[in-house]
C-alpha positions as a printed Julia matrix, in Angstrom:
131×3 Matrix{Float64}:
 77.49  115.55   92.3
 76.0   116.47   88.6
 72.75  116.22   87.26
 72.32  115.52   83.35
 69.45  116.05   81.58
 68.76  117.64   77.9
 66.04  119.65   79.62
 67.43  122.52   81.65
 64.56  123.09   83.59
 64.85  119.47   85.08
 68.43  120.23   86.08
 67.51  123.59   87.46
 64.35  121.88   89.24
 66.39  119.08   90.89
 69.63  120.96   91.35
 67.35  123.34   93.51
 65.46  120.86   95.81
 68.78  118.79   95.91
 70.69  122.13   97.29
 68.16  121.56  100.76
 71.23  118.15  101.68
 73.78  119.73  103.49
 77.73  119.29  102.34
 76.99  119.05   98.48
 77.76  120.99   95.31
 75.76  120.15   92.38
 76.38  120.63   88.97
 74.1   120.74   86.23
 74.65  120.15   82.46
 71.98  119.41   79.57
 74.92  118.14   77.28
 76.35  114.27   78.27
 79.21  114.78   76.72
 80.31  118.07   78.85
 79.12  116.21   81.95
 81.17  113.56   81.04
 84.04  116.18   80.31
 83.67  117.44   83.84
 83.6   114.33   85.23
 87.18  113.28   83.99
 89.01  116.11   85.32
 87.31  115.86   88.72
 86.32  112.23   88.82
 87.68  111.42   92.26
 85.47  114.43   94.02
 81.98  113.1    92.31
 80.03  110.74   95.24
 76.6   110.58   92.85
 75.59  111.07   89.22
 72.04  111.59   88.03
 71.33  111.33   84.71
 68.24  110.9    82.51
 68.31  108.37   80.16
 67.35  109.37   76.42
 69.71  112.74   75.26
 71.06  113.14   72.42
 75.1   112.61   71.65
 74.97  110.03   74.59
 72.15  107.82   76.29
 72.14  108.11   79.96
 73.66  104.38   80.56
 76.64  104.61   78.67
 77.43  107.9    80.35
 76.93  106.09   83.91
 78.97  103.37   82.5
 82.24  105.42   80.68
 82.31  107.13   84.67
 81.76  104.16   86.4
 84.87  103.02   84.57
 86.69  105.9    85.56
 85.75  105.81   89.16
 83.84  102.47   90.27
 82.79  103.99   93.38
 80.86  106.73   92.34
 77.12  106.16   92.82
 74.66  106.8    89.68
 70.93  107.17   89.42
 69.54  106.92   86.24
 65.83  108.56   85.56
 63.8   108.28   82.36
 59.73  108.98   81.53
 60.32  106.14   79.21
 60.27  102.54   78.73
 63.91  100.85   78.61
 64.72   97.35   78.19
 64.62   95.34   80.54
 67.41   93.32   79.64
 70.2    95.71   79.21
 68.67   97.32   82.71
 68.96   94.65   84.83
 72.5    94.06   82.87
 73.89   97.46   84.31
 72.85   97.25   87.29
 74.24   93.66   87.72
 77.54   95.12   87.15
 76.91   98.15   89.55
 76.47  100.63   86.69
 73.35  101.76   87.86
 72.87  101.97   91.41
 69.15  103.19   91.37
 66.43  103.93   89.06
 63.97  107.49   89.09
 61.07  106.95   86.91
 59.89  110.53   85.87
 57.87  112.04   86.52
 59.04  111.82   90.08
 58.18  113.6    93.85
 61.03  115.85   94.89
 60.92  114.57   98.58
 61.24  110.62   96.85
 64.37  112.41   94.83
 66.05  113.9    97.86
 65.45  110.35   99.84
 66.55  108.17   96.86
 69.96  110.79   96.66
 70.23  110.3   100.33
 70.45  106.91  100.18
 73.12  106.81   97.88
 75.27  109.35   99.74
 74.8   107.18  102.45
 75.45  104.28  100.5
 78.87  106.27   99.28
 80.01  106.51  102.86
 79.77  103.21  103.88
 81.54  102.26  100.73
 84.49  104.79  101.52
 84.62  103.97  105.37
 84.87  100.15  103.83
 87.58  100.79  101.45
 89.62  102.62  104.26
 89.36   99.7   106.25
């Protein structure tokens, strides 16, 4: 999993408390576009993608949405401190861009359930598919 953010202590802050769930590797990166670089040559061994919304180079959403295209199954949370539009939210996750929302600032322990959801959510998705 990978969490993007422009602010390295938020990546080092979540990557940290996310380290507690058992059977991960995180990854952080405060540049989109090396997240996204990662995520291409490893895209079938990402289950979940955090990223905030507003960085520069690349907004959050169209990151979620250039990996969703590259692997549809991966799950994304996207996190923001701001205000987004409403339209083009409830347009992503519609199509299953965005699987969850984090409004920052945001409890650790609600991070670490909302990321266990969606590992959860991953499984039942992959046990599906091999059915």
């Amino acid at each position: 999993m990978s969490i993007v953010d422009d602010e390295q202590d938020i990546t080092i802050l979540f990557r940290d408390s996310l380290m507690s769930i058992k059977g991960i590797t995180v990854f952080t990166f405060t540049d989109p576009l090396l997240a996204l670089e990662h995520f291409q040559m490893n895209d079938r061994t990402y289950v979940l993608v955090i990223s905030d919304f507003r960085m520069p180079g690349l907004n959050g959403m169209e990151l979620l949405k250039k990996m969703k295209d590259m692997n549809k199954f991966v799950r994304t949370i996207l996190m923001t401190a701001l205000d987004i539009d409403d339209n083009i939210f409830q347009n992503f996750t519609k199509r299953k861009i965005v699987n969850a929302f984090v409004q920052k600032p945001t409890k650790l322990f609600d991070l670490i359930k909302d990321v266990n959801t969606q590992l959860h959510s991953f499984e039942m998705l992959k046990r599906y598919r091999s059915q």
